[in-house]
C-alpha positions as a printed Julia matrix, in Angstrom:
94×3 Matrix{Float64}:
 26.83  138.86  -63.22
 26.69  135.13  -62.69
 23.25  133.92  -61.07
 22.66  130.44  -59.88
 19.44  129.11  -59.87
 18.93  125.54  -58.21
 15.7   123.18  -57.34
 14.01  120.1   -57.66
 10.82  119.52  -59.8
  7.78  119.03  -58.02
  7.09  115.4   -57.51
  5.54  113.64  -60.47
  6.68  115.99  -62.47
  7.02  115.21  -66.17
 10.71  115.98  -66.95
 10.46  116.12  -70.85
  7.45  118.4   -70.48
  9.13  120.39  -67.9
 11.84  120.93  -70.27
 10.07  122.04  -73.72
  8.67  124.83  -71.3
 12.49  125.77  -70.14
 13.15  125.95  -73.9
 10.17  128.23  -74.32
 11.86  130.66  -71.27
 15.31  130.32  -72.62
 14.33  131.3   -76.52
 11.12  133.09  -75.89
 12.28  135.13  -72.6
 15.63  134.58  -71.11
 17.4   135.68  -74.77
 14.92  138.22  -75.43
 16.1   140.31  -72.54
 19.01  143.26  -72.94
 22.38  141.79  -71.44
 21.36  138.25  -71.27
 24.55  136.69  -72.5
 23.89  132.62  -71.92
 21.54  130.71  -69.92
 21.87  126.9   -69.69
 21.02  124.3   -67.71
 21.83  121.27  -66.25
 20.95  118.17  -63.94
 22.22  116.09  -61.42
 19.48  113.47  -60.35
 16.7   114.78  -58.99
 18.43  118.67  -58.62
 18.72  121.3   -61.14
 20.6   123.94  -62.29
 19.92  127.27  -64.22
 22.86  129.47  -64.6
 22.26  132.68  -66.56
 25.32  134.87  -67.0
 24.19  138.9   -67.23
 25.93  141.5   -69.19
 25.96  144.13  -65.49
 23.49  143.51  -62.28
 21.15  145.92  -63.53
 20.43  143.62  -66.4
 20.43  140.31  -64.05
 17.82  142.03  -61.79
 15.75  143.6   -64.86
 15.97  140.29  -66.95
 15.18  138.22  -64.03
 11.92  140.45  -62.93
 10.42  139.8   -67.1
 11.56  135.95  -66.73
  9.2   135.98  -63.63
  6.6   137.99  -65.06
  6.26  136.18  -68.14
  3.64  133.06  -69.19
  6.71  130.69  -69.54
  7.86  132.04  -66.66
  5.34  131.13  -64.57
  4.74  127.59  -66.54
  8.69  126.79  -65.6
  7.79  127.58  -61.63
  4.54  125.66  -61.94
  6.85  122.51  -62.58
  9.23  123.84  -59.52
  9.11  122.94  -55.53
  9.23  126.48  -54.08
 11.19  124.94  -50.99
 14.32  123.76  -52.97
 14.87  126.64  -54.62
 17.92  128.77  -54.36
 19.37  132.11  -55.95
 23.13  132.93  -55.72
 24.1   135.96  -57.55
 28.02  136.6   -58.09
 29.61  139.88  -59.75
 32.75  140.1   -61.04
 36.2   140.2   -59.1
 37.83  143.68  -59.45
C-alpha cells in the first residue's frame, strides 16, 4: 500500500524545526509500526510530500491511526495547513 501525503506548512513556519519533528515521527513512530516498510519525504517549494509505503492496507490504516495519535504526531500537524492537505492511498495492481 502506497499512501501519499501532501501539504504546505503553515505560514511562518520554521522549516528546520518542522523537520527535526518529522524525524522524530519517522524514527520514533512511522518505523515503530508493524508493516511500515519506508517513509520519506520530500519538497517542492512551498509543497510537501510524505510517502509511506505499507506492508498490506490493514497496516497503512493501523500505522496511520498511531502516527495520528502520537505526540510527534500531533507536533508534525501543528506545523501543517489543514486545507492543503491531501491523502491518496494506492494498493497494488493484481
Amino acid at each position: 500500500m502506497i499512501e501519499i501525503v501532501t501539504f504546505r506548512l503553515r505560514p511562518g513556519a520554521d522549516v528546520e524545526a518542522f523537520l527535526a519533528v518529522d524525524r522524530s515521527v519517522q524514527t520514533g513512530v512511522a518505523y515503530q509500526c508493524p508493516g511500515m516498510l519506508r517513509r520519506t519525504v520530500a519538497r517542492d517549494g512551498d509543497r510537501w510530500l510524505v510517502l509511506q509505503i505499507w506492508a498490506t492496507p490493514q497496516a497503512c490504516a493501523t500505522g496511520s491511526r498511531a502516527i495520528d495519535a502520537s505526540a510527534a504526531g500531533g507536533s508534525f500537524r501543528a506545523f501543517v495547513d489543514p486545507a492543503t492537505i491531501t491523502i491518496d492511498r494506492f494498493g497494488e495492481v493484481d
